[in-house]
NUZA-162859 format. One line per field, with one value per residue (C-alpha): chain; residue in three letters; x, y, z; residue number from 1. Coordinates in steps of 0.2 Angstrom, whole numbers, m for minus. Each point is the difference from the previous one (the first is absolute). Layout:
N
chain = A	...;
resn = ALA	...;
xx = X	...;
yy = Y	...;
zz = Z	...;
resi = NUM	...;
END
This chain:
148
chain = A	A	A	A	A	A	A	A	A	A	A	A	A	A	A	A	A	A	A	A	A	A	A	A	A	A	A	A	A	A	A	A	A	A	A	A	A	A	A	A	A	A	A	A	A	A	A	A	A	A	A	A	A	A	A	A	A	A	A	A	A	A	A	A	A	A	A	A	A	A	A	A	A	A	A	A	A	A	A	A	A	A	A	A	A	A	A	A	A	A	A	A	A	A	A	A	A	A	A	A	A	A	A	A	A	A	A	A	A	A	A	A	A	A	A	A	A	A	A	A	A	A	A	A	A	A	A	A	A	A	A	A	A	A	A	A	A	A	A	A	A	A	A	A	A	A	A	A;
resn = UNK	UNK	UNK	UNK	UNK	UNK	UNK	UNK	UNK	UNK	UNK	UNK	UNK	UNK	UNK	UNK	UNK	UNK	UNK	UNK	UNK	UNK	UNK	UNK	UNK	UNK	UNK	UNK	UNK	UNK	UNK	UNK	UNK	UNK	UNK	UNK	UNK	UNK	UNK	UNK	UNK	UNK	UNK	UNK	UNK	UNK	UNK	UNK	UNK	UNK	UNK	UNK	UNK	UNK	UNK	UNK	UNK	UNK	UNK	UNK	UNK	UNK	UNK	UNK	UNK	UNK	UNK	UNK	UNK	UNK	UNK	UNK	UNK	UNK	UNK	UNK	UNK	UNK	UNK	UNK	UNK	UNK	UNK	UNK	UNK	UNK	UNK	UNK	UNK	UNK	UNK	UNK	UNK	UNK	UNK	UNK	UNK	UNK	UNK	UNK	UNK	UNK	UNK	UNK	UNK	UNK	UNK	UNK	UNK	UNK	UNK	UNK	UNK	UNK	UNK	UNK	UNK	UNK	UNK	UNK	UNK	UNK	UNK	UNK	UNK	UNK	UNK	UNK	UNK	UNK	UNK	UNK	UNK	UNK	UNK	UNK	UNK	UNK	UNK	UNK	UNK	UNK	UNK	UNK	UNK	UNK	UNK	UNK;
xx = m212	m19	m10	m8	18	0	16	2	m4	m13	m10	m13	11	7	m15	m5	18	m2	m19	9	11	m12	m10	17	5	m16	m2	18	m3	m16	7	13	m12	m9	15	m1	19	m2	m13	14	m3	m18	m6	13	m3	m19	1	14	m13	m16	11	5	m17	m5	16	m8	m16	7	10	m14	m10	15	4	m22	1	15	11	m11	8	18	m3	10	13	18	11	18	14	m11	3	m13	14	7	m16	m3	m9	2	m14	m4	5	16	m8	16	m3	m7	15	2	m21	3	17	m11	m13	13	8	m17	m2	17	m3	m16	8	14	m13	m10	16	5	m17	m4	15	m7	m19	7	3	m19	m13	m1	m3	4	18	m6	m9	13	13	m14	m2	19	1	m15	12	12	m8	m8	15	10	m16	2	19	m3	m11	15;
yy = 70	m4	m2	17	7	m6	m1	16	m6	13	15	m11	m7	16	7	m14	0	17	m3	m14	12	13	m12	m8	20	3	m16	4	15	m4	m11	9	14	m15	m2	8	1	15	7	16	m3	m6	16	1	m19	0	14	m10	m17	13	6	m17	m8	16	m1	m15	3	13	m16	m10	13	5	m22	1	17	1	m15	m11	3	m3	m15	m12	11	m7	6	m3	6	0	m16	m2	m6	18	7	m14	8	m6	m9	1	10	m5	m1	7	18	15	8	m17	1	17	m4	m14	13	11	m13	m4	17	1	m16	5	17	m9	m11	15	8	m15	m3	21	m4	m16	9	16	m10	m8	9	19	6	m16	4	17	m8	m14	16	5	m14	m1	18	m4	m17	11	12	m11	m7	14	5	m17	3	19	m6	m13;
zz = m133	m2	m15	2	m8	m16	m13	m9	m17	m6	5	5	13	3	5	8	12	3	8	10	5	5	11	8	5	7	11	6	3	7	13	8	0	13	9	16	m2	m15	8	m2	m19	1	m8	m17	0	m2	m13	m7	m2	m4	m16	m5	m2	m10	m10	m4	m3	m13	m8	m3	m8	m9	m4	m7	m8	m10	m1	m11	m15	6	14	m11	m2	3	11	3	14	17	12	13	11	m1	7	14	15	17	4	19	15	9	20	8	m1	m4	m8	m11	m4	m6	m13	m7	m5	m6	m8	m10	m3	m8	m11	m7	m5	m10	m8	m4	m6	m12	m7	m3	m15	m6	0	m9	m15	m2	9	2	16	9	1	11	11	3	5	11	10	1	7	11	9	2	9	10	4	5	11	12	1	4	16	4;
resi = 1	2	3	4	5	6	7	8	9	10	11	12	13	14	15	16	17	18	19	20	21	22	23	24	25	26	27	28	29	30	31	32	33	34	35	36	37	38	39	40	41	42	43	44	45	46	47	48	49	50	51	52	53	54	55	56	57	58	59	60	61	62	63	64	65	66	67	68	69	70	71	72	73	74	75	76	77	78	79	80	81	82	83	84	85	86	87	88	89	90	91	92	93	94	95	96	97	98	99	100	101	102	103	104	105	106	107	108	109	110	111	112	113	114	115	116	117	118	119	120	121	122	123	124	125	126	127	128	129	130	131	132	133	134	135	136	137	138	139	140	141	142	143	144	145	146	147	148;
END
């Protein structure tokens, strides 16, 4: 796992895992979407990448706005290793491009699950939008293998 997914120690790293996670989506999504392999998929896949990288645009502003005051805060019961996203393509087909970006889809949803009931304890609000993001992978999810 690279740098960019740091341990889950407080909500600063939270926050900072879960714009990792955002971008890492995105560019998967983003590259299959390329791939003239899922060209089948190349429309849910590019709205798939376009709704990550404002996901997390919303994040960061979110990260600025509001989480100054509980950035240091410690957190305990999330493992990074538990939200490891696959980080490349496989090259051996589109079928196997596609799982991986439903696969991601999936993780991030049980991250965003986990850390909605950490958040619900320290920062109003946060926990909502964590629930929503979680909704919003799983939908995204269930759109790529809808089209499988």
């Amino acid at each position: 796992m690279t740098d960019n997914f740091p341990e889950l120690t407080s909500f600063g790293t939270l926050m900072k895992f879960a714009l990792a996670l955002e971008q890492a989506t995105m560019e998967l999504a983003q590259t299959a979407a390329s791939s003239d392999a899922c060209s089948p998929w190349t429309e849910q896949l590019e709205r798939s990448a376009k709704k990550h990288g404002k996901r997390n645009q919303e994040l960061e502003r979110m990260r600025r706005e509001r989480l100054n005051e509980v950035v240091l805060q410690p957190i305990t019961g999330m493992d990074r290793a538990t939200y490891a996203l696959p980080t490349s393509l496989p090259a051996t087909s589109a079928d196997d491009m596609i799982a991986t970006v439903i696969e991601a889809e999936q993780v991030a949803a049980r991250f965003y699950d986990d850390a909605a009931a950490i958040a619900s304890n320290v920062l109003s609000g946060l926990d909502k939008t964590f629930k929503r993001l979680a909704r919003e992978n799983r939908d995204l999810a269930h759109a790529l293998q809808s089209n499988t």
